[in-house]
C-alpha positions as CSV (number, residue, x, y, z in Angstrom):
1,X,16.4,-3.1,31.5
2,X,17.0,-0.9,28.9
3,X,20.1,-0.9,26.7
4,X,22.8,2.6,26.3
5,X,21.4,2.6,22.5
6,X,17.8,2.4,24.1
7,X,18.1,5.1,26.4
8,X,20.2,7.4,24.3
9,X,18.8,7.5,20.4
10,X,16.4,10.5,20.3
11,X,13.1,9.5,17.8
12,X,12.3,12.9,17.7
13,X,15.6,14.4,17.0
14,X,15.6,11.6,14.0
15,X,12.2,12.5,12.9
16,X,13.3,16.4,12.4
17,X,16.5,15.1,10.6
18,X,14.7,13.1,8.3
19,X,11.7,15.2,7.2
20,X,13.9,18.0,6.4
21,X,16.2,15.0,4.3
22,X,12.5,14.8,2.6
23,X,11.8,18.5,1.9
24,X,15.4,19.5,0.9
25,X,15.8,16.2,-1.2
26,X,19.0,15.2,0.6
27,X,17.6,11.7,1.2
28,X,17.3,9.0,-1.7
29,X,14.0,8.5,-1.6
30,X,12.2,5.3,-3.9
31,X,11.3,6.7,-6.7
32,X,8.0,5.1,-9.1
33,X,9.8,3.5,-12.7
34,X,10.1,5.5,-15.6
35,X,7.8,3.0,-17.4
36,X,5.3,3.9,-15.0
37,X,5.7,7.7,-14.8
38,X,5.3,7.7,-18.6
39,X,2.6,5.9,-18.7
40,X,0.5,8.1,-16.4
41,X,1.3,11.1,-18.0
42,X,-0.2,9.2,-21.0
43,X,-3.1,8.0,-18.8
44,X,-4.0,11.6,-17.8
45,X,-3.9,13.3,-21.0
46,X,-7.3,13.5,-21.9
47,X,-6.2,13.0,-26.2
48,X,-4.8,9.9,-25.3
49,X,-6.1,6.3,-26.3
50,X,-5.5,2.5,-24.8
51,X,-3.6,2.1,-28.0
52,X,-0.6,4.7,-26.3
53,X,-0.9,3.2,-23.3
54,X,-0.3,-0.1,-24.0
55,X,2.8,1.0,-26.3
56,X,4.1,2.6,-23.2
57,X,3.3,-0.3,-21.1
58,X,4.3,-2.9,-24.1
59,X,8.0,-1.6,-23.2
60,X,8.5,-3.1,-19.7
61,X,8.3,-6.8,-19.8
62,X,8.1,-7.3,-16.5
63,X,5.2,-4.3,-16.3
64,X,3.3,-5.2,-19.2
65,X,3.3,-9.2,-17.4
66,X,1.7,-7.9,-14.5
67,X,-1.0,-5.9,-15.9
68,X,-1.8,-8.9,-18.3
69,X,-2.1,-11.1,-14.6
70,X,-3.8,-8.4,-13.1
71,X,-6.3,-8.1,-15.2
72,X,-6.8,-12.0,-15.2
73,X,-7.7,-11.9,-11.4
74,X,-11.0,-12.8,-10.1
75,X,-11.6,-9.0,-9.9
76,X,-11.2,-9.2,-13.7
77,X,-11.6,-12.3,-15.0
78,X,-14.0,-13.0,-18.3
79,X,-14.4,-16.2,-20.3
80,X,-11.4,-15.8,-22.0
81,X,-7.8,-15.3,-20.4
82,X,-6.5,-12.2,-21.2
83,X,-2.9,-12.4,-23.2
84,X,-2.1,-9.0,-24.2
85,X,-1.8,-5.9,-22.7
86,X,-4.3,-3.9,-24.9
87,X,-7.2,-6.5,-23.9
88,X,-5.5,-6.2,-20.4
89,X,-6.0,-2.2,-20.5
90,X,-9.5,-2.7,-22.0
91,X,-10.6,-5.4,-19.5
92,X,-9.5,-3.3,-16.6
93,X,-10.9,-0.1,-18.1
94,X,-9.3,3.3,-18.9
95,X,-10.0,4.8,-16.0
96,X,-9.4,2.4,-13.9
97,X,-5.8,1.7,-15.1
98,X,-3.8,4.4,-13.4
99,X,-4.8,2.6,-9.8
100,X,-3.1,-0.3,-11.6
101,X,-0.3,0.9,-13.0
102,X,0.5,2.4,-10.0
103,X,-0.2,-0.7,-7.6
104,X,2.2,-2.6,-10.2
105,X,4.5,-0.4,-9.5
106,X,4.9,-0.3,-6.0
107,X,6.5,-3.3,-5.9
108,X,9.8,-1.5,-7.2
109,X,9.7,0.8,-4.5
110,X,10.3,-1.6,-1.5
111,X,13.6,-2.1,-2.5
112,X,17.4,-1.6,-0.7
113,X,20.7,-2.7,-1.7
114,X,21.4,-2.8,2.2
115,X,20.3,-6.6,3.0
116,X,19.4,-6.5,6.3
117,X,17.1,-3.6,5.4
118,X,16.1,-5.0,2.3
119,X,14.4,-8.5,4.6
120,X,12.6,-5.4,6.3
121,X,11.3,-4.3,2.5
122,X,10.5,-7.6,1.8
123,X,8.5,-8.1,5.1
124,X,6.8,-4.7,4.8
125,X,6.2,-5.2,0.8
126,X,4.0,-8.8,1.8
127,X,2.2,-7.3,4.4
128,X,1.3,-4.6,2.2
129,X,0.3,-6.7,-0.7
130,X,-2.0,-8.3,2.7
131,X,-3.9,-5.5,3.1
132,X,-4.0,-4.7,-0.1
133,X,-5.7,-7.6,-1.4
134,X,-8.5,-7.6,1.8
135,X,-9.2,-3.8,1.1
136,X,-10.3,-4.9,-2.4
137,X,-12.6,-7.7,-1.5
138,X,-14.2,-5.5,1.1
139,X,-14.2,-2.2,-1.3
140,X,-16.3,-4.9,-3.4
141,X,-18.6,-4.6,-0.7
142,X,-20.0,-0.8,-1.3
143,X,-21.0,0.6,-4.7
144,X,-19.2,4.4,-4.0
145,X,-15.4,2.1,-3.6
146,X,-13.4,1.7,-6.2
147,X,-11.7,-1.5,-5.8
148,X,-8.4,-0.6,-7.5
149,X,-8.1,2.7,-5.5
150,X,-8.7,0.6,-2.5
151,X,-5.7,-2.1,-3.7
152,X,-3.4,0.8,-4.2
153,X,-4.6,2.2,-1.1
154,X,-3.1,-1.1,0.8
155,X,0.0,-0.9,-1.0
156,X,0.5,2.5,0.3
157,X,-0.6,2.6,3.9
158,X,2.6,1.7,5.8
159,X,4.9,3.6,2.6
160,X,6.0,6.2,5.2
161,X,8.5,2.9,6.8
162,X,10.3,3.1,3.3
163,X,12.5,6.2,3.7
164,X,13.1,5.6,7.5
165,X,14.4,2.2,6.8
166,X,16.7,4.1,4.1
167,X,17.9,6.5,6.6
168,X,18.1,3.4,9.1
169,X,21.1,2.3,7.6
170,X,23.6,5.1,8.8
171,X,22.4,4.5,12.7
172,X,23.9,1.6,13.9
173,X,21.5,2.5,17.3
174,X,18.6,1.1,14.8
175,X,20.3,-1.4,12.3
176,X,21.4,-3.0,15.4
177,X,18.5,-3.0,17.4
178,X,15.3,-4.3,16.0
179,X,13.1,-3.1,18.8
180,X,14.8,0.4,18.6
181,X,13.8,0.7,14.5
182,X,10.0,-1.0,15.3
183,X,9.6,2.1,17.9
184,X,10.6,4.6,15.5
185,X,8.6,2.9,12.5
186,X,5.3,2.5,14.9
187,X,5.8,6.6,15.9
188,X,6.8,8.0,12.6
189,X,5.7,6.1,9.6
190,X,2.5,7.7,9.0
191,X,3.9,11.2,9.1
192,X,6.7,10.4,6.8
193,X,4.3,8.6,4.6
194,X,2.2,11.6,4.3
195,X,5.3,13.2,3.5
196,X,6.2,11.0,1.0
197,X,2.9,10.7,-0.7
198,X,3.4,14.6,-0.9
199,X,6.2,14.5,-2.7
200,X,4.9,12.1,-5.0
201,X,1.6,14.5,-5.8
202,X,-0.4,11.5,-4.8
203,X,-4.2,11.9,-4.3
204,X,-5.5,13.6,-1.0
205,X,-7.3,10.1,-0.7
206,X,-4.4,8.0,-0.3
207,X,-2.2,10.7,1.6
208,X,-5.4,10.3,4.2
209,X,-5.2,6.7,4.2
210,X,-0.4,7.2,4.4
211,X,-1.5,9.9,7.5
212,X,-4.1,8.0,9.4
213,X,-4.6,4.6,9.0
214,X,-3.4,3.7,13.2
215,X,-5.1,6.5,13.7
216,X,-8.1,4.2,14.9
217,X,-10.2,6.6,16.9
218,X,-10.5,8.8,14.0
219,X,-13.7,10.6,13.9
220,X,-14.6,11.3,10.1
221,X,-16.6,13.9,9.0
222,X,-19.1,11.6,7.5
223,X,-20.5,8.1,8.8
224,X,-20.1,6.8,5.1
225,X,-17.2,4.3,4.5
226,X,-13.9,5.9,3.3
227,X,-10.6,4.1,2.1
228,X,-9.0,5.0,5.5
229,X,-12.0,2.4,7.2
230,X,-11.7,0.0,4.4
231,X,-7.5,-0.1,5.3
232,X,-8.2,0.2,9.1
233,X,-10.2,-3.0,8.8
234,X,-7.9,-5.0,6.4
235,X,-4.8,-3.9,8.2
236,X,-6.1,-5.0,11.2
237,X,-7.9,-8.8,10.0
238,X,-4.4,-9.2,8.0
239,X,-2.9,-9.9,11.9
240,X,-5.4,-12.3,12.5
241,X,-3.5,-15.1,14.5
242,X,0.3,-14.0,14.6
243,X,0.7,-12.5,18.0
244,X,0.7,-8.6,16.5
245,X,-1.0,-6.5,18.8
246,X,-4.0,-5.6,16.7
247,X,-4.3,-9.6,16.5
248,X,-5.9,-9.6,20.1
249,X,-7.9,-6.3,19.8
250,X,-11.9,-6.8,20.2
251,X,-12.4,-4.8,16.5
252,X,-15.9,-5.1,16.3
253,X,-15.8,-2.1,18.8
254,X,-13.3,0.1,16.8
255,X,-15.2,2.5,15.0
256,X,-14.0,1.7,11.3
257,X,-15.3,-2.3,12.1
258,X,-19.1,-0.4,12.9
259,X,-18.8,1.4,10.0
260,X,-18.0,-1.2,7.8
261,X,-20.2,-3.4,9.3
262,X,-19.9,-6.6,11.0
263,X,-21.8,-8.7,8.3
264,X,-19.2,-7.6,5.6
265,X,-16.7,-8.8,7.6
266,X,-17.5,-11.7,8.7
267,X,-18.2,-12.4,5.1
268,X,-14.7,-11.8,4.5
269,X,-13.7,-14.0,7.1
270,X,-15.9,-17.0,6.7
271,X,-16.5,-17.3,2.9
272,X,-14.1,-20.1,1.6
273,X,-14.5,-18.5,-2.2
274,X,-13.6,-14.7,-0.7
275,X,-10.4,-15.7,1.1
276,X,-9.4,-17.3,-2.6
277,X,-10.1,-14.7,-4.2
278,X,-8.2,-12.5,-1.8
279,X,-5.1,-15.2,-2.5
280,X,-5.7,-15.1,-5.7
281,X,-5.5,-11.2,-6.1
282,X,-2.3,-11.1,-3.8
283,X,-0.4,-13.6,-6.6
284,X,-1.1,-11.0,-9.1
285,X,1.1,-8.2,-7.5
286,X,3.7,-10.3,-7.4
């Protein structure tokens, strides 16, 4: 039977509230670091070389550590182990480097100085990093996927939980009822996350991938495999075994599994080398 808090607390009422918080700014939304911020706008302008970045990066120790891990991954890896982050940056490549730099620094942004929300962030921030890391090894898979894009596109997909989790704090209907915050997380996380992604000028890409990811009847234009497959899939294979939901769906019927393909992902299942790899390229967001 359902409790007063069940019956009474009104998702949609909350979902109004809290996309107006959004588009008037009157919510304190996660913002990307500085180091990060400057080093795009470095990234993007077209005078600029790896030299500049890697001063900009070179500022951040714990930034610059990452990318230097990051770019000793088995996506990356040469003979030699990578130690600074100029043969980081020119390793990765330059344009491949703002998908970095932005996966980096994602981790920053699941962050609350509320603890009970903050377990939430830390939850959401590992199953992220999940997905993240089977998107790549599948994006591996097909020649027109960029395998950073589709990292950062894992790290993204469930973002729109963020600033609901920040709002959840001043509803006691939610911060005390777990099953009350999982039904407005499940209904309204991909629209805030489009939201978000927005109002971060991300790339219509990744605001697709935010918007429609449990969207898993989605009919795309074209029968070629997008980033919104490629996270459908991952999200989905990253419940394998713990009871989720998706953990017990028959996938090889969902649409994004035939478009994919059932020999890629079985190859992602079964191959002992891909699922370390896939461990291995999870360590280095952390």
């Amino acid at each position: 039977m359902a409790t007063d808090t069940e019956q009474t607390f009104d998702v949609k009422a909350f979902a109004l509230e809290l996309r107006e918080d959004i588009e008037k700014n009157r919510i304190k939304l996660p913002t990307l670091p500085a180091i990060s911020l400057e080093a795009l706008l470095v990234v993007n302008d077209a005078g600029s070389s790896m030299a500049d970045v890697a001063r900009i990066i070179s500022k951040d120790t714990s930034m610059a550590a990452r990318l230097v891990r990051y770019a000793n991954s088995p996506l990356y890896s040469g003979i030699n182990k990578v130690t600074s982050v100029k043969t980081a940056i020119t390793r990765i490549g330059f344009d491949a480097v703002k998908h970095a730099i932005l996966s980096l620094a994602m981790k920053d942004v699941f962050t609350s100085a509320y603890k009970p929300i903050q377990e939430r962030m830390e939850s959401l921030w590992a199953h992220s990093v999940k997905v993240a890391s089977i998107a790549t090894m599948l994006a591996t898979r097909f020649t027109h996927l960029n395998k950073d894009e589709a990292m950062l596109a894992g790290l993204i997909h469930d973002v729109g939980a963020i600033p609901i989790l920040i709002k959840a704090k001043d509803y006691p209907a939610l911060t005390d009822n777990e099953k009350n915050l999982d039904k407005v997380i499940h209904a309204l996380h991909m629209l805030i996350g489009k939201l978000l992604l927005q109002h971060w000028n991300f790339d219509k890409t990744l605001i697709a991938v935010a918007a429609t990811h449990d969207k898993l009847d989605r009919k795309p234009a074209s029968d070629k495999v997008d980033y919104v497959d490629i996270i459908q899939v991952a999200n989905i294979l990253s419940y394998e075994g713990s009871g989720h939901q998706y953990s017990d769906i028959d996938y090889y019927r969902l649409p994004a599994f035939k478009r994919v393909g059932r020999e890629v992902v079985d190859s992602i299942l079964s191959n002992a080398e891909a699922k370390q790899t896939e461990m291995q390229i999870s360590s280095s967001l952390y």
